[in-house]
N, C-alpha and C positions, 0 to 999 in steps of 0.2 A: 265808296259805300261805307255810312258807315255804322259800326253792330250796333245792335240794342245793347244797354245795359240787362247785365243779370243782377236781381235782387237776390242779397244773401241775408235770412235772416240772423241777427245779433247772437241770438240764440246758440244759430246753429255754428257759426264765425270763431266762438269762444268756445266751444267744443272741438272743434279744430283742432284749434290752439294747444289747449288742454294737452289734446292726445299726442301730441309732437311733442311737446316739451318732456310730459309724462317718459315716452318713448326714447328720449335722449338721457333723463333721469337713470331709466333704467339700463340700458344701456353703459351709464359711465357708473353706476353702483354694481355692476356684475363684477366679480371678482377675476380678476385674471389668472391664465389656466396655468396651476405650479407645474413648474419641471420635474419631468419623471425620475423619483428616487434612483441614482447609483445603485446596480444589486451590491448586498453586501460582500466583500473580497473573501477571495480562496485563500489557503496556506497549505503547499503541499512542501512535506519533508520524505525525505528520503529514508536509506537504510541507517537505523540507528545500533546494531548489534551491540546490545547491551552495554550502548554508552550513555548509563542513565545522567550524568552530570553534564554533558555537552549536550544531551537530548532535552534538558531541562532550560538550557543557557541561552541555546535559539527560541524555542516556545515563549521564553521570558522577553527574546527581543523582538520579536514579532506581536509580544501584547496578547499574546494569547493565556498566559499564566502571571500568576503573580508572585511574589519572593516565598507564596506560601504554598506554593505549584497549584492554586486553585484559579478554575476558569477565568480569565477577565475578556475573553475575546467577543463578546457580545454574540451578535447573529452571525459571525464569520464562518464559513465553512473550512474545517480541518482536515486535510486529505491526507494521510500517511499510507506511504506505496509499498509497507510490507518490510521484512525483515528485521522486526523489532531485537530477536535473538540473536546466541550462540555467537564465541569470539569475547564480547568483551565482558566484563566481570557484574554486570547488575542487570540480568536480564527480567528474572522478578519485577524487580521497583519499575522499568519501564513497562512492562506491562501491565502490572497494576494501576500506575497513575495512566495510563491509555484508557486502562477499565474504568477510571473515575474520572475520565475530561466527558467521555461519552455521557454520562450520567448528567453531570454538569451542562454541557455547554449544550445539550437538551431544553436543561430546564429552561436556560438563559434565551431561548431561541435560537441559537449555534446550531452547528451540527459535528459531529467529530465521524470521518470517513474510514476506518480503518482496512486496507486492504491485506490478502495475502501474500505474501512473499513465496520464494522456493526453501528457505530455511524455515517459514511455520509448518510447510508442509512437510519437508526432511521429521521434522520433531514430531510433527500426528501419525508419520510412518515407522518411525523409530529409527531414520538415517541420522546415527549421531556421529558423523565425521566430523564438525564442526565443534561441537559442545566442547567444553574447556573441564578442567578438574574442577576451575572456580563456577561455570555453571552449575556443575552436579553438589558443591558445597552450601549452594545456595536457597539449594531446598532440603538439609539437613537441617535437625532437629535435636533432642536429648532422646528419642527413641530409635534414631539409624542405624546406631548398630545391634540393636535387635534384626530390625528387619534385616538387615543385610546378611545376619548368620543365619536367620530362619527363609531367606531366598537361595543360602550356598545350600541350603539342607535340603530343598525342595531342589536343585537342580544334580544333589547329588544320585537324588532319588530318583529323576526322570532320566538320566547317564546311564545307570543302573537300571533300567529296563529297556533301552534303548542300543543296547550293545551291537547289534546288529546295523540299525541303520549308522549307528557312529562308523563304524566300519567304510560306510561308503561316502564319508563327508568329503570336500573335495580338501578342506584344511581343520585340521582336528579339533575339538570343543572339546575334550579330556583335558582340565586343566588342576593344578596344583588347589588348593585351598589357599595359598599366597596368589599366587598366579589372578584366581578369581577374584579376589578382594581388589588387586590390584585395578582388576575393569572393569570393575563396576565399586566403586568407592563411594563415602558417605554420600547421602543424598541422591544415588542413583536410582534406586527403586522409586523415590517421591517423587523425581523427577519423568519416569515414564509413567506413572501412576497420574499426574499433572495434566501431562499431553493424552490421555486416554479420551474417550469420547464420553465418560463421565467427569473427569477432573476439570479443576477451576480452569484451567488456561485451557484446552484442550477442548471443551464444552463454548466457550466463549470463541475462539477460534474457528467451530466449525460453523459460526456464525456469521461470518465474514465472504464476504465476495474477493473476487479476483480484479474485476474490473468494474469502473463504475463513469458512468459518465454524467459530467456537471456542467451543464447552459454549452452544450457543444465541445466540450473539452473531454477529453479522455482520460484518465485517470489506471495504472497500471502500473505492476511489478518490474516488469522486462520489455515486454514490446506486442505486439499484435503481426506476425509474419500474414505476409501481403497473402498468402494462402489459405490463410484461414478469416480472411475477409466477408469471407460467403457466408459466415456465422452469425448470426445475431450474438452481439455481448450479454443478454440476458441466456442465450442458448447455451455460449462459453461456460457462463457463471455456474448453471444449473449441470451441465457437465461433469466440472468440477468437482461439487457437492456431491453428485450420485457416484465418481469414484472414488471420494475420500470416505461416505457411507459404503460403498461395495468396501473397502481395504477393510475398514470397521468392524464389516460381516463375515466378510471371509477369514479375517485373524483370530475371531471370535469362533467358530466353527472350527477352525486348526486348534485352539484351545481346549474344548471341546472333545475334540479327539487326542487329545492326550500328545497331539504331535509335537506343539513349542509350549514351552514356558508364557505366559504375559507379558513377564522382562528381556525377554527376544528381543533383541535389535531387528532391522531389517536384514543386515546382512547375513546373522546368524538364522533369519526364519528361510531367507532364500537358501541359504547351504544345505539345510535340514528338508527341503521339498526338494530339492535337488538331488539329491540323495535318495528319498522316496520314491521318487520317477525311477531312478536305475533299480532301486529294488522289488521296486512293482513288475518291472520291463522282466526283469529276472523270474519271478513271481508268475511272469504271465498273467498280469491282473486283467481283466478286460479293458478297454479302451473308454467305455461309459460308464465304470463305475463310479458312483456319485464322489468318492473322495479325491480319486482322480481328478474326473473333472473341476475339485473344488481347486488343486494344489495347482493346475494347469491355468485357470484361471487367473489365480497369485502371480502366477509367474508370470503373466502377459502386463503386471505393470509397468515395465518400460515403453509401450506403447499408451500411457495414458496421457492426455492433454495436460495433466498435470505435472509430470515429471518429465515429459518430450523436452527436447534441446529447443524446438524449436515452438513450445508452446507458451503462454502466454507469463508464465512465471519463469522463464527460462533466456529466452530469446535474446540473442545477443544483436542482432543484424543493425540497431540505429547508431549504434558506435560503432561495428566493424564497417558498415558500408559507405561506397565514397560519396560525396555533394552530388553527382552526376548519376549513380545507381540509386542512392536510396530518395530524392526527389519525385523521380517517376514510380516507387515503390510506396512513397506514403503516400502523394496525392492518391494512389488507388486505395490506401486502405480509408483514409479519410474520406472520399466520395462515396465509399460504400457504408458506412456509417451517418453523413451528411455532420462530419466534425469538421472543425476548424485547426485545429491542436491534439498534441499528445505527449502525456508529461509520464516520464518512466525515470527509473532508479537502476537498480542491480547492476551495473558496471561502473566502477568508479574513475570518475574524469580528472584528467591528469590535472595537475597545480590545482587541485582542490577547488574547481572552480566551475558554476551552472554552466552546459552549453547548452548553445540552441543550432537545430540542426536545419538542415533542408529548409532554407528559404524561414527558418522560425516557425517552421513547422513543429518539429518536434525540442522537448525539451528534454534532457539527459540533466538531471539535477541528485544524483548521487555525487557525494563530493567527499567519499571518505571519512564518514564524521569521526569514526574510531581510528583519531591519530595514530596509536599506540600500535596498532594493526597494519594501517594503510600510511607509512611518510609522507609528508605534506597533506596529509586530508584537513580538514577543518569541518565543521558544523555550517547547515545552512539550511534557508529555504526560497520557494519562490513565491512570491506574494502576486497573486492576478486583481488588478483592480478593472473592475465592472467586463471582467472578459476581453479588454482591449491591449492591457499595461499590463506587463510581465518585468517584476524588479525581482535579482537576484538579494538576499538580504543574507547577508555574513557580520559576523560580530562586529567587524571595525567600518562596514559601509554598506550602504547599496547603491546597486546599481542598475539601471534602465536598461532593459536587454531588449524591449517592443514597446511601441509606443502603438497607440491607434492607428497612427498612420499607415503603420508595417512597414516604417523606413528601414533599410539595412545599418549594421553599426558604420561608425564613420573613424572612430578613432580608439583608445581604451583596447583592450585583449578580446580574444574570440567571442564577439557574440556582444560586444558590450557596446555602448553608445555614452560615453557624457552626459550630452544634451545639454551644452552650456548657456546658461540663463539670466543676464544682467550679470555675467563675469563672474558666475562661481555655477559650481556643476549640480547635479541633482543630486549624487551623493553627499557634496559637502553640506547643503542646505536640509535635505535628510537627516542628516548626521545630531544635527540640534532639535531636533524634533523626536516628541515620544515613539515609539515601535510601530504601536497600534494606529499610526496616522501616516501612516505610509503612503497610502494608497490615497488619502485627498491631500495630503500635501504634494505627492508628486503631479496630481490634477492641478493645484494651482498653479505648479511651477512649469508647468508643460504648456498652458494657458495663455 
């Protein structure tokens, strides 16, 4: 059988045409779709206790600063995990220039993270066990020893009406006019005057979170105890905040009443309520009298999440516990967050060196930075590129501790990996390469 021809007209034949070729035109003139930007890399430093000269040394090898300590870190996010102070001698300067990368790497698109430590919070409470002579000289002035005579004048005045409860202290505050000078020396008044909830540091500090979490990574002082997983981090934070404002309120109310001085340490305000309790008891003061209850209050802060052993500025458990305990301990804190990681500081790792714990779960990147303090410490930080790449970065190298793949390490010291590449490592190929390009030159070498 065979078909009819179909007639097509000319016409219609060339419009066809047209629309196909048109069609393939457009088609090879669409651009093709770019690769999604790398987010820009994290830089989390550890405890820097006022080692403002090695604190500056890493910042400057990481590309974050420049010879003039001014931002160069572009859109990098800055995470520092707390304990800027106390110990070593330039606690100031490191905090100040903290106070002005924030400002900075703002403007830059950056961001700079500052969290708190257990030593910012010792110093907004007045626990100065730690503080050094050269702390307190460092916010000394050509007016301190004014203030410091007209502070012995004002505490000899408050001794002298207080005869009675000195009596029930549990270790005596009658002290010499040598004696006094002696413990509280230049610049001590400036410096609790500093950390008060109006003063420059102090005001800026209580501005600061505990914990912060960036693209599934956790970001913290000490640690997150599997116990207190049920928490929301934003719940923690806000916690926090409302006892370091309660302690604010309640010290202020004890001033108020005439019972501590302003320049009270902690220890000295606890001796002094302590005391008050036996003399009330004595007293037979009633149980709900409002001063009462304000002093019992005070004394309940060993029980705050802030100063607990085992709360989140505190917590020791990722260094004391073993591969096989703390495994099944962080995967629960991490699924209850839906994190991936967790990078903490306050215990410092022996030979000065990042580890990484559980499976590279957790990272423990204190490493000592105040030599002079800690033997063997050194300065470091860890540099995360696009959330996958975790390189420890130390002044004379870095090195590849996670790759994307989440290989384990194979050779190098705890936690470490090579990752040998056409016969030289990733640190040596690093090594000739600027700071701030860490994290895409180890993507091409890893590639």
């Amino acid at each position: 059988m065979v078909r009819p021809l179909v007639h097509v007209s000319p016409h219609r034949a060339c419009l066809s045409i047209l629309l196909v070729l048109l069609s393939a035109g457009l088609a090879w003139a669409r651009p093709a779709k770019a690769p999604a930007e790398p987010p820009e890399p994290i830089v989390a430093i550890a405890d820097v206790h006022g080692d403002f000269d090695d604190f500056v040394a890493i910042l400057q090898r990481t590309g974050l600063i420049d010879k003039q300590n001014h931002w160069t870190g572009g859109k990098t996010t800055f995470v520092q995990v707390g304990d800027l102070l106390d110990r070593g001698p330039k606690p100031r300067e490191v905090m100040d220039l903290m106070m002005a990368l924030e400002k900075e790497a703002a403007q830059a698109g950056g961001r700079v993270v500052s969290l708190l430590g257990n030593h910012e919070m010792m110093n907004m409470m007045g626990d100065l066990r730690y503080v050094t002579p050269l702390n307190y000289a460092s916010f000394a002035d050509g007016n301190s020893e004014k203030r410091q005579k007209a502070a012995y004048d004002e505490y000899v005045k408050w001794s002298g009406s207080h005869k009675s409860l000195l009596a029930e202290l549990p270790q005596p505050m009658e002290l010499t006019e040598a004696e006094w000078m002696a413990r509280h020396p230049a610049g001590f008044i400036e410096q609790r005057e500093a950390f008060g909830p109006k003063g420059e540091y102090g005001e800026w500090l209580r501005g600061h979170a505990a914990l912060a979490e960036i693209r599934g990574i956790i970001f913290l002082h000490a640690g997150i105890h599997p116990d207190l997983a049920k928490t929301k981090l934003d719940a923690m934070n806000n916690r926090i905040h409302d006892e370091i404002k309660a302690f604010d309120a309640l010290k202020q109310y004890l001033q108020n009443e005439k019972l501590i001085l302003p320049f009270f340490n902690l220890q000295e305000i606890n001796n002094v309520l302590q005391a008050e309790v036996i003399a009330g008891l004595k007293s037979r003061v009633l149980a709900n009298d409002e001063r009462q209850a304000k002093i019992q209050e005070f004394l309940r802060q060993g029980d705050w999440l802030s100063v607990r052993v085992d709360g989140p500025l505190w917590f020791r458990g990722y260094d004391q516990w073993s591969e096989e305990e703390g495994a099944a301990q962080v995967s629960k804190v991490l699924e209850a967050y839906k994190a991936t990681h967790i990078v903490v500081g306050h215990t410092v790792q022996k030979g000065g060196r990042i580890r990484p714990r559980f499976g590279n779960k957790v990272f423990l990147i204190d490493t000592g930075m105040l030599s002079s303090y800690y033997p063997g410490g050194r300065p470091s930080a860890l540099e995360i590129c696009g959330g996958a790449k975790f390189i420890a970065v130390y002044m004379d190298q870095q090195v590849v501790l996670l790759d994307s793949a989440g290989s384990s390490p194979q050779n190098g010291g705890p936690g470490e990996r090579p990752a040998v590449r056409d016969g030289a490592t990733v640190s040596e190929k690093l090594d000739v390469l600027p700071a701030n390009r860490i994290c895409s030159a180890t993507t091409a070498i890893l590639q």
